[in-house]
C-alpha positions as CSV (number, residue, x, y, z in Angstrom):
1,X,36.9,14.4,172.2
2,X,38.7,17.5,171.3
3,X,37.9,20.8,171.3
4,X,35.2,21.7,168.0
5,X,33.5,25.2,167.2
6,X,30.4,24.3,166.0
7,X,27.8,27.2,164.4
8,X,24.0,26.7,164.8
9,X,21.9,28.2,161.9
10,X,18.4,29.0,162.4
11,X,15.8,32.1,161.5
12,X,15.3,33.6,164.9
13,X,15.5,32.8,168.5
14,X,12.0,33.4,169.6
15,X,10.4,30.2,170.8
16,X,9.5,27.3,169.5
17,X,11.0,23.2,169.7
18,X,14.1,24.5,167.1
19,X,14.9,27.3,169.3
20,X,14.6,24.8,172.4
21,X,16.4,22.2,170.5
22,X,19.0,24.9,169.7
23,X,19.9,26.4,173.6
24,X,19.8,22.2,174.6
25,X,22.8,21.5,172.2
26,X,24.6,25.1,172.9
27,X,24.6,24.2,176.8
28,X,25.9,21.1,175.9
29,X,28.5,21.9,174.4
30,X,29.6,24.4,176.0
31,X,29.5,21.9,179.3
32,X,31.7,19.7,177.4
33,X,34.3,22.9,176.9
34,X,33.7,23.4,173.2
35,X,33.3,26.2,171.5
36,X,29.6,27.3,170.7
37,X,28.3,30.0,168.4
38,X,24.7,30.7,166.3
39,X,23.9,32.5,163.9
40,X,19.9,33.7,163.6
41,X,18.2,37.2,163.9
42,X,17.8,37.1,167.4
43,X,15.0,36.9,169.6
44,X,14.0,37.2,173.4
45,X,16.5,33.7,173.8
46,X,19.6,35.1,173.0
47,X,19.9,36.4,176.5
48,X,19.7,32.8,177.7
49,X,21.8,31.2,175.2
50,X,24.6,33.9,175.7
51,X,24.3,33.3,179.9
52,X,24.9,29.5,179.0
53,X,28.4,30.6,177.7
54,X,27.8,30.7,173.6
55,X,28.4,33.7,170.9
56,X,25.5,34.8,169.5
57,X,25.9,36.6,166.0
58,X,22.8,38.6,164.2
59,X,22.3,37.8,161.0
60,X,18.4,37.5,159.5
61,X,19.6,34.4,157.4
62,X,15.5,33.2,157.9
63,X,13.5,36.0,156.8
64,X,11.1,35.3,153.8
65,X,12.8,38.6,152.2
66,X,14.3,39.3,148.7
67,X,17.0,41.0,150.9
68,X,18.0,37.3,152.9
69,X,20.3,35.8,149.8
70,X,21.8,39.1,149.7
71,X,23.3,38.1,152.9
72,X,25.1,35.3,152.0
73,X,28.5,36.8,151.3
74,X,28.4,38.4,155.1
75,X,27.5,34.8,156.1
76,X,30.8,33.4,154.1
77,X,32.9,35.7,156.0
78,X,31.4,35.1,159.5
79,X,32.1,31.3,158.3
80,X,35.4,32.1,157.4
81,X,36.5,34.0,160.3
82,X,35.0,31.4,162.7
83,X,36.7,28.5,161.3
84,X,34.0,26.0,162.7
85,X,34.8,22.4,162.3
86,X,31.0,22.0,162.0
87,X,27.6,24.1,160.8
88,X,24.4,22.8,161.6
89,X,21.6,23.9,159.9
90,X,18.3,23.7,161.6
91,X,15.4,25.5,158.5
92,X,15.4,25.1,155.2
93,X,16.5,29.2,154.1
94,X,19.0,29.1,156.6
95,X,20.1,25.6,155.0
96,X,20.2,27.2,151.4
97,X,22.4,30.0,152.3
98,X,24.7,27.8,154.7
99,X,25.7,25.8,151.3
100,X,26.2,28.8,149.5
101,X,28.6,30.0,152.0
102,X,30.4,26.9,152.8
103,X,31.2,26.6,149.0
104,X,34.9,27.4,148.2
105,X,35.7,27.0,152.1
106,X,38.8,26.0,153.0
107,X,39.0,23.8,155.2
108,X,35.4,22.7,154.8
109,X,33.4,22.4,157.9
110,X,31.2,19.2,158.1
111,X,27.8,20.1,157.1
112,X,24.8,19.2,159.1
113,X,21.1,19.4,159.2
114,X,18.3,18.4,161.4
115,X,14.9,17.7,160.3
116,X,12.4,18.9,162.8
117,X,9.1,19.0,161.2
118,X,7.7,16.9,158.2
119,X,8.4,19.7,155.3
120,X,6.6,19.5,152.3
121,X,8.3,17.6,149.3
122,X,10.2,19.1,146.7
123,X,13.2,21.0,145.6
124,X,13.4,23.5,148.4
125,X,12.7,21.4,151.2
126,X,15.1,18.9,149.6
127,X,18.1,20.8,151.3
128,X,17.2,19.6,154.8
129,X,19.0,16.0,153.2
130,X,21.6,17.4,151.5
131,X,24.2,17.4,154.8
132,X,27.0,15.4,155.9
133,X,24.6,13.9,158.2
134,X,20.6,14.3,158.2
135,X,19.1,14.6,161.6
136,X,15.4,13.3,162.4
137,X,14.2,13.9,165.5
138,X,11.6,10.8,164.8
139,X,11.8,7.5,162.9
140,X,8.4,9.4,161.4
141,X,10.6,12.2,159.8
142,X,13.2,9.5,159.0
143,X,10.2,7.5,157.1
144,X,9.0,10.9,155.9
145,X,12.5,11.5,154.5
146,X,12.8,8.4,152.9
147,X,9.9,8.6,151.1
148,X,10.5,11.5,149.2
149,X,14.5,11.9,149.6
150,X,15.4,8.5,149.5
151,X,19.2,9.4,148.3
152,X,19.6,10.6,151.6
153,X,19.2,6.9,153.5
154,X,23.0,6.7,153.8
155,X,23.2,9.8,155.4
156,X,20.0,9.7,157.9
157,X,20.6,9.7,161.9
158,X,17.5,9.5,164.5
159,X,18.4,11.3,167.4
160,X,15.0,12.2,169.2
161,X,14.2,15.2,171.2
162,X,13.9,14.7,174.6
163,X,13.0,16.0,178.3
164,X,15.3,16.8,181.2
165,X,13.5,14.8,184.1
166,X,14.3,17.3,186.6
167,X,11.9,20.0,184.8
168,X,9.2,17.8,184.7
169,X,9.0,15.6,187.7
170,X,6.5,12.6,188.7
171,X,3.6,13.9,190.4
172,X,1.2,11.8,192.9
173,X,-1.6,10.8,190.8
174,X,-4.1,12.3,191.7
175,X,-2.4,15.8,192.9
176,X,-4.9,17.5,195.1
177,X,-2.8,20.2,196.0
178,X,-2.3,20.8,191.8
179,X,-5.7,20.0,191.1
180,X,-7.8,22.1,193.4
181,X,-5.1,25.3,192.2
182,X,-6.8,24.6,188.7
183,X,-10.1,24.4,189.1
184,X,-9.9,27.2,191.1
185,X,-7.8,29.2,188.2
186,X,-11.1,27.6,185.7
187,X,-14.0,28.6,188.4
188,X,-15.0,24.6,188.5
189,X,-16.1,22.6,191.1
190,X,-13.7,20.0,192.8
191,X,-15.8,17.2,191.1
192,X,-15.5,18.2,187.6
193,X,-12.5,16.0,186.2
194,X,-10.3,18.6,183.5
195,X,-9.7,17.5,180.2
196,X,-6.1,19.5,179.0
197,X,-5.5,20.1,175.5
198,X,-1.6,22.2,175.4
199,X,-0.8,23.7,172.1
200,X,-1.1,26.6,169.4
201,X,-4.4,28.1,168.4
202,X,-4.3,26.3,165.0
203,X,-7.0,24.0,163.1
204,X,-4.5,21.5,162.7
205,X,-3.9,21.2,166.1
206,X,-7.1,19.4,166.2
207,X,-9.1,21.6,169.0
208,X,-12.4,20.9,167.3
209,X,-11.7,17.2,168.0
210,X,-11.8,18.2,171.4
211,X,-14.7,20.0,171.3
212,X,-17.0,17.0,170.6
213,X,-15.3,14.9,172.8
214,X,-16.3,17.1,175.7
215,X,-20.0,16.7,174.0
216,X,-19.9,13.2,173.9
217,X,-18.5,13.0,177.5
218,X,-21.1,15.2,178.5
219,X,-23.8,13.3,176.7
220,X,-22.6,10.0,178.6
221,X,-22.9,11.9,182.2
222,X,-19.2,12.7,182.8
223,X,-18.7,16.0,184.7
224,X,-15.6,17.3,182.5
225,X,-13.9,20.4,181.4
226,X,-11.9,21.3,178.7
227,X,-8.6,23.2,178.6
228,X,-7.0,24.7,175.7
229,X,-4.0,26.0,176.7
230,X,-1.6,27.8,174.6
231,X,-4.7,28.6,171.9
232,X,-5.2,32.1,172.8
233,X,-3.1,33.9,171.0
234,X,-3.0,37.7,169.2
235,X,-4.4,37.0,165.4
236,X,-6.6,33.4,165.9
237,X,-9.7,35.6,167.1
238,X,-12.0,34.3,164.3
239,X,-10.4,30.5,164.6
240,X,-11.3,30.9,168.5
241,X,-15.0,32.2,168.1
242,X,-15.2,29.6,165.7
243,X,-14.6,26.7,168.6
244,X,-16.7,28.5,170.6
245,X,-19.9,29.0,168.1
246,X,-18.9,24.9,167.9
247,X,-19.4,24.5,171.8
248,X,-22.1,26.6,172.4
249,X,-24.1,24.3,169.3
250,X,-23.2,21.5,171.4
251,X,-24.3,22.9,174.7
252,X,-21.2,22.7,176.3
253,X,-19.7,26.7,176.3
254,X,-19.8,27.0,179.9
255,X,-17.3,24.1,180.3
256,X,-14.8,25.3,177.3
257,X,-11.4,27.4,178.6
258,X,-9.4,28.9,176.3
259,X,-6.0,30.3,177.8
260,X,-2.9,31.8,176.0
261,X,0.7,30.0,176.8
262,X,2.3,30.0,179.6
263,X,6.0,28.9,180.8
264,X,4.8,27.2,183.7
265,X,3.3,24.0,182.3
266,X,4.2,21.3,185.3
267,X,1.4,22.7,187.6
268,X,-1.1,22.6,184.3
269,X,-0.1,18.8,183.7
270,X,-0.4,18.0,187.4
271,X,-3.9,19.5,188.1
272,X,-5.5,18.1,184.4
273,X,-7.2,14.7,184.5
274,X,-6.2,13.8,181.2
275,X,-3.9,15.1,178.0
276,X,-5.1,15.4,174.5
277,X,-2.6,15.2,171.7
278,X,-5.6,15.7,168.8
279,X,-3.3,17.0,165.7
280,X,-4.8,16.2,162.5
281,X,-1.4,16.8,161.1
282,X,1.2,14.1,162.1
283,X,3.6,15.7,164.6
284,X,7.6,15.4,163.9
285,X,7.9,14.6,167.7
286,X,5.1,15.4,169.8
287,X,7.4,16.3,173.3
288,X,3.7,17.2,175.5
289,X,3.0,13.7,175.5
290,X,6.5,12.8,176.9
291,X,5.5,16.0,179.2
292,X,2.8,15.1,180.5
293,X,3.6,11.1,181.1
294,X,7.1,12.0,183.2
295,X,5.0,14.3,185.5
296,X,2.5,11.5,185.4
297,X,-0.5,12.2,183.8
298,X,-2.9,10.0,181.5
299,X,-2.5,11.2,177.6
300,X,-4.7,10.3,174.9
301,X,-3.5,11.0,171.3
302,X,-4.1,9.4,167.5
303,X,-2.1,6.9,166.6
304,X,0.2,8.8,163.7
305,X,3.0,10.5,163.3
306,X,5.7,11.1,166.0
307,X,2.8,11.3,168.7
308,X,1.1,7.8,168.0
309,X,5.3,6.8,167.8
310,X,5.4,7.9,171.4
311,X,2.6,6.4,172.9
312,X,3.4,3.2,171.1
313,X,6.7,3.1,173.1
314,X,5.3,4.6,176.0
315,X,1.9,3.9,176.8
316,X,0.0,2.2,174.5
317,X,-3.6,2.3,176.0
318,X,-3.3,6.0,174.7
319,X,-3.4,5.7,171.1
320,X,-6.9,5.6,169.1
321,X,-7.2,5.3,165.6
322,X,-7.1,8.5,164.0
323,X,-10.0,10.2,163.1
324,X,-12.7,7.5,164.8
325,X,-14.5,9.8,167.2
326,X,-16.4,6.7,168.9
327,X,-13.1,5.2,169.9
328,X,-11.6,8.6,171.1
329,X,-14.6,9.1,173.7
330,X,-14.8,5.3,174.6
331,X,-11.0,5.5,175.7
332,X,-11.6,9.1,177.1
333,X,-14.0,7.4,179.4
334,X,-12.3,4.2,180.0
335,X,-9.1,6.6,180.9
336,X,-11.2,9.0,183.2
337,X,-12.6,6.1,185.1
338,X,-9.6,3.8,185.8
339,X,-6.2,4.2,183.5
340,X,-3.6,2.0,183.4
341,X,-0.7,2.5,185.1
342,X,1.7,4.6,183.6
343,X,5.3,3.7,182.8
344,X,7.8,4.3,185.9
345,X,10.5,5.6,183.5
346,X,10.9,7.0,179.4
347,X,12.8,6.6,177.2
348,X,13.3,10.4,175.0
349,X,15.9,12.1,178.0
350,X,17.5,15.1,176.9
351,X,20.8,13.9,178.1
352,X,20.9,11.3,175.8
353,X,19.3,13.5,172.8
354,X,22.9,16.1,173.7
355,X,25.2,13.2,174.1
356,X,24.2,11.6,170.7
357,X,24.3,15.0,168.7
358,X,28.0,15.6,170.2
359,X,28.8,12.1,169.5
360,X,27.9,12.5,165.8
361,X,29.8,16.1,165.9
362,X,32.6,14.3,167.0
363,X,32.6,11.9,164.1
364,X,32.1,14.0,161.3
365,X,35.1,16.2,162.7
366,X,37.7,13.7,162.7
């Protein structure tokens, strides 16, 4: 492969699975000896990504402003300068302003885009398919894309995300060391088995799902906890009271945690009993369950989108039907009480997720 300059387009470089996604391919590539650079507003990540070896360069081509199109000329002649032999676009405004720049650009870099979430149909989302080649991180997104873009099939490469083993290694099952940490951290006794629900504090995460589960277990004579972890977070006060008015209807406050996120999540995995993946919204991906199975604990999810695609790889004995709340506790229990055993090895590794986007940059070069 010879030597490419690629560019990166995204809003920011904050945190979140684009921003991950984004750092993964820039090591990559820079490990291969290419030439890496993005392009975003910045954000606490740029430090990282510029210790990995790439050129960062501030430009707010993401902001929901009337001033972001007014920035397209200044992202032509970054373009231009650069020379890249490919720009990959990873949001829809950043997208939008990448083919107003690349327009007139001689020689024309290949134009790519991933997909990483299911975006609403229509026009403006519609740029997502409009590159060289259309990255889905899912065969859901790719089904999602087909549905509404079809004229994109041609175009349309599944690369899914993945996890680098070595960050989130198998665990003995059950961890005591891991396990008596947590229920120390939750003030629970060593008997009480901890039900861990990772993610945003957003309704469509599904939290109130968990909520009755941890009812329903209780109601059956199951010592559990729940976890949210990740939920607490500035500006979702009302949404958390909310939960909590929930649990404390269902008598089961004293046994609902609420925590806000935290960077070390391979201790969390390793202490909980069991992983909840209750989004009401289909997930693009869904890369806790591939988490929290490589470091070896039990998940239980709905069977849609790219977390019910998982499991069905994975670990079947996982995946309920979504939205039937007598199945969910059923296979809580069952899960509890004596799971299956989990698969020795997956599939979704980050090495192959870099060696398959470098592969396609490679094609679309030459």
């Amino acid at each position: 492969m010879r030597p490419l300059r690629v560019v990166q387009l995204l809003p920011a470089l904050e945190a979140g699975g684009v921003e991950r996604s984004t750092l993964e391919i820039a090591a990559a590539l820079v490990a291969a000896g290419h030439d890496s650079h993005v392009v975003s507003a910045g954000g606490r990540l740029v430090a990282a990504l510029e210790a990995a070896g790439s050129t960062h360069h501030t430009l707010a081509i993401g902001a929901k402003s009337l001033a972001t199109p007014f920035r397209l000329p200044a992202l032509r002649r970054r373009l231009a300068a650069l020379r890249p032999d490919i720009v990959h676009a990873r949001s829809r405004l950043p997208a939008w302003l990448a083919l107003g720049a690349l327009r007139g650009l001689r020689p024309r870099p290949a134009f790519v885009t991933t997909v990483h979430g299911l975006n609403s149909p229509g026009f403006y989302s519609g740029v997502m398919t409009r590159g060289d080649a259309v990255v889905c991180v899912s065969a859901t997104v790719r089904a999602h894309i087909l549905r509404h873009w079809p004229a994109a099939a041609g175009r349309i490469v599944v690369i899914p995300r993945g996890i680098d083993p070595a960050q989130f290694p198998r665990h003995p099952r059950p961890d005591p060391v891991a396990a008596a940490a947590l229920r120390a951290e939750l003030g629970l006794g060593p008997a009480t088995r901890v039900l861990l629900m990772p993610g945003r504090g957003t309704r469509l995460k599904g939290h109130g799902h968990a909520v009755r589960l941890l009812a329903a277990l209780r109601g059956q004579g199951h010592d559990v906890a729940l976890w949210l972890l990740g939920a607490r977070q500035p500006g979702r006060e009302d949404y958390l009271a909310g939960l909590q008015a929930e649990a404390a209807a269902l008598g089961v406050a004293d046994r609902l945690h609420i925590a806000p996120p935290r960077s070390a999540v391979v201790p969390a995995y390793a202490g909980a009993d069991l992983v909840l993946q209750l989004s009401d919204q289909p997930e693009a991906f869904g890369r806790t369950v591939i988490e929290a199975l490589a470091v070896g604990v039990p998940v239980l999810g709905w069977a849609h989108g790219g977390v019910g695609e998982i499991l069905a790889a994975c670990w079947p004995a996982g995946a309920v039907p979504l939205g039937d709340a007598g199945a969910l506790t059923a296979r809580a229990a069952a899960l509890l009480d004596a799971p299956p055993p989990l698969p020795a090895a997956l599939p979704y590794a980050l090495a192959d997720m870099q060696s398959a986007t470098l592969d396609l940059y490679a094609r679309l070069a030459d």
